[in-house]
C-alpha positions, 0 to 999 in steps of 0.5 A: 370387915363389916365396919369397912364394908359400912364406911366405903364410899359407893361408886359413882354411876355414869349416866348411859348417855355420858358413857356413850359419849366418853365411848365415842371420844375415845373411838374417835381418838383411837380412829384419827391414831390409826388414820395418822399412822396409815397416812404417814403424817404425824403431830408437829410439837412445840411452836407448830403443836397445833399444825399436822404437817403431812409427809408427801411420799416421792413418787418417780415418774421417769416412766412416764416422762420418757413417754411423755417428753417425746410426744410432747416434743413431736405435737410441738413440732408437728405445729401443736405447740399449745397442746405439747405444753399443755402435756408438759404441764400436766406431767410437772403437776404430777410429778411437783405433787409427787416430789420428784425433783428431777423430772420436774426440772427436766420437763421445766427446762424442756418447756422452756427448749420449745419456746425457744426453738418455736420462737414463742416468745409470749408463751416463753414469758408466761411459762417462766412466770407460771413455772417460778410461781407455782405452788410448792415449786422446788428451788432447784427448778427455779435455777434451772429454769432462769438459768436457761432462760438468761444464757439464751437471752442473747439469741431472742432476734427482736429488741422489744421480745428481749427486754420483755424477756430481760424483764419477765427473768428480773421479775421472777428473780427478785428477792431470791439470794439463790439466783441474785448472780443471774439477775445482777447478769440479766440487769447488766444487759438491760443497762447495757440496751438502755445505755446503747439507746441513749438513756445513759441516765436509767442505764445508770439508775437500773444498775444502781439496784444491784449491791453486788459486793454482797453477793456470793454467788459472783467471783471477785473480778465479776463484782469488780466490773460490775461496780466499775460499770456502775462508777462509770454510768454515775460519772456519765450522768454527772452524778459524781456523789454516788461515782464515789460512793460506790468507788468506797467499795473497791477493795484497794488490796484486792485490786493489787492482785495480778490477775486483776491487774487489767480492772485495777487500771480502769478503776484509776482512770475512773478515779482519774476523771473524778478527781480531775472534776473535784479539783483534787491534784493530790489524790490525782497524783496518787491514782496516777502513780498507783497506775505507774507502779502496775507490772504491765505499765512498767513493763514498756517506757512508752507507758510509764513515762507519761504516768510518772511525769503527770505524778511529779507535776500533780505532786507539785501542785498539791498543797503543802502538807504531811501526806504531800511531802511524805509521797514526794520523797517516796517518788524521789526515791524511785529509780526510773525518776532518773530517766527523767532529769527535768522532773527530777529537778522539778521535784527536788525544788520542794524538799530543798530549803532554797528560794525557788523562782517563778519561772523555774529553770524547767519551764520549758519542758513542763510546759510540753505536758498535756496536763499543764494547761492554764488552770494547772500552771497558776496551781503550780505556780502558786505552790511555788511561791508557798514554797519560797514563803516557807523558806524564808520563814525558816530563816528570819523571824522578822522582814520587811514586807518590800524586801520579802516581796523582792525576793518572790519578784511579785508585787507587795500586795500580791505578796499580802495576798499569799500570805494571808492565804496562807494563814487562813488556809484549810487545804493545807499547813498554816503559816505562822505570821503576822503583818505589821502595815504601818510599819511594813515588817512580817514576823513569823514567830508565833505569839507567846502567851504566859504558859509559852513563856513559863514552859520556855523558862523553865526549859533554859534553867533546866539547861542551865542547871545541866551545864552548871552540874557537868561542869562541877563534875569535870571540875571535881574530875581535874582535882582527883587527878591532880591530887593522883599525880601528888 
């Protein structure tokens, strides 16, 4: 035991001024613990450690804002209109600071009631802007206040308050995805002012800024009047690129459904007027029988006479290809094309291999159509004459060039001219052919080359072979009956 006593270490001793120090640390510590435990905040962890983050306890101030809202509402109306908002202010301050959502969106939306009421359109403007961008301001009051504003924007009296006011809620409203349904409305008016004053080009430029086909806050059939609008002040302003961008974003399914039925022909029309400026009769015939097979159109031959007819002439005019004779033959097989017999007739010129001679035999009744002006007649003329090319290139490999253009009744250089562009063509199916001058033949076999040859060889002794084997095996078929019946 004396050993040990001799061998331990002695204690440390802490210098009076040091302890005084650890003291007042660990009094300072204890001290900020209580005073975080009286005041309700508490220590944020992980990322946020450094930040104390203060828990506000809500207060309810219905008491006073069933004193307060009245008399501000009598100083309003006995013509102290500055010191009733002033009253209103002063309660939503508190009543924000004391997390009582409820009256600060009552005493918001009485703020923005007065304005309204008193027509004080400079003080409506500042307020809103003042309640929106308030500190700490709750979601909630934001709605509430740009929702009131823009349902009562139709009842400012004077133009120049209205678009102050269209711009103050557009102003407020930007960037927030829970008001983005209001300001796509309040931006509609706005394009709606500008396009009644003539400025068709900022109509169509201010509506451009709304994407709404990601909005969730907006119905299907608002959204689609929406991009319609705006397919339509495109197209107004000429500005046909961007017009069919934004048709890109029409769903074509959910525009077949009944109820959208009456946006479904507007958007057509729209798409009507765009392909008729590309010069696309194909995609023009498409438009106009998607408005044809409408249960509205359909309902009265007044109106799906005329949508069918423009179809089958449009058809017709379209260049040859898979997607063109794929419609024509879904259009022949429609039962209403009946009530029709010259277009009928029309259409079956080109699903039948017979030469079919500029004039055709319904000249006189397609010509009555409002549609076969002089641009569309030469297309259709021309597809007729492609038509006849083909024909003949199904029957006869080669021809002389006179006596292929005595069978199209046109000129032999106008005869070249066709079927050079129909070899080089790029809207449609090429043509197989080559032209031999000097000699005056057109040959519409295809050049071989050696593989062409080889895989056409080897083709016929395959079915040589399968001759040769059939007949063996009918061969040996007879001498077993033969022998049967020895």
């Amino acid at each position: 035991a004396e050993q040990q006593r001799r061998t331990a270490r002695p204690p440390v001793a802490i210098p009076a001024s040091e302890g005084g120090e650890a003291q007042c640390g660990a009094a300072r510590r204890g001290a900020g613990a209580a005073a975080m435990a009286g005041t309700g905040t508490k220590k944020a962890s992980g990322p946020d450690a450094l930040v104390v983050k203060k828990e506000v306890k809500k207060k309810d101030f219905s008491d006073e804002a069933r004193s307060e809202i009245p008399h501000a509402t009598d100083l309003a109306s006995s013509g102290k209109f500055a010191d009733a908002i002033d009253t209103l202010l002063a309660l939503e301050k508190r009543a924000r600071l004391g997390g009582d959502t409820k009256i600060v969106g009552e005493t918001a939306l009485v703020i923005v009631k007065l304005c309204f009421q008193h027509d004080k359109w400079e003080e409506l403007n500042a307020n809103i802007t003042l309640l929106c961008k308030r500190r700490g301001q709750f979601k909630q009051v934001q709605v509430k206040v740009i929702q009131e504003a823009a349902e009562r924007v139709e009842a400012v009296p004077s133009k120049a308050e209205k678009l102050k006011l269209i711009h103050t809620l557009r102003a407020v409203s930007e960037g927030k995805i829970y008001v983005e349904a209001e300001r796509a409305r309040l931006t509609k008016q706005l394009a709606d002012i500008k396009e009644a004053d003539g400025d068709v080009a900022g109509a169509a430029d201010v509506l451009q800024e709304e994407n709404v086909e990601t909005y969730g806050a907006m119905n299907k059939r608002e959204k689609l009047d929406f991009l319609l609008e705006q397919i339509r002040l495109c197209m107004a302003k000429k500005d046909f690129i961007r017009a069919f961008i934004i048709s890109k974003k029409v769903d074509r399914k959910q525009i077949e459904e009944e109820e959208l039925e009456d946006l479904k022909v507007r958007f057509y029309r729209l798409m009507i007027q765009y392909h008729t400026q590309e010069k696309q009769p194909l995609e023009l015939a498409r438009s106009f029988l998607a408005i044809f097979r409408s249960p509205g159109i359909q309902s009265d031959p007044k109106t799906w006479v005329p949508e069918l007819q423009s179809t089958v002439l449009l058809l017709c005019a379209s260049p040859f290809d898979n997607h063109q004779i794929d419609l024509v033959h879904n259009v022949l097989d429609n039962d209403k094309l009946n009530q029709i017999p010259e277009y009928k007739s029309l259409l079956k010129h080109f699903v039948t291999d017979e030469i079919a001679q500029w004039p055709l035999p319904e000249h006189d009744a397609i010509t009555k159509h409002p549609l076969m002006k002089d641009e569309w007649l030469s297309m259709l003329r021309d597809r007729v004459i492609e038509h006849d090319i083909r024909v003949v290139a199904k029957y006869y490999t080669r021809i002389k060039a006179d006596r292929l253009a005595e069978m199209l009744q046109l000129p032999l250089d106008e005869t070249e001219k066709y079927l050079s562009n129909m070899v080089t063509s790029t809207t449609s199916e090429r043509l197989v052919a080559k032209i031999d001058r000097p000699a005056s033949i057109v040959t519409f076999i295809p050049r071989q080359v050696a593989n062409d040859h080889l895989s056409e060889w080897t083709d016929n002794i395959s079915e040589l072979l399968g001759l040769v084997e059939k007949t063996c095996h009918l061969i040996h078929k007879e001498v077993m009956l033969h022998q049967a019946k020895k």
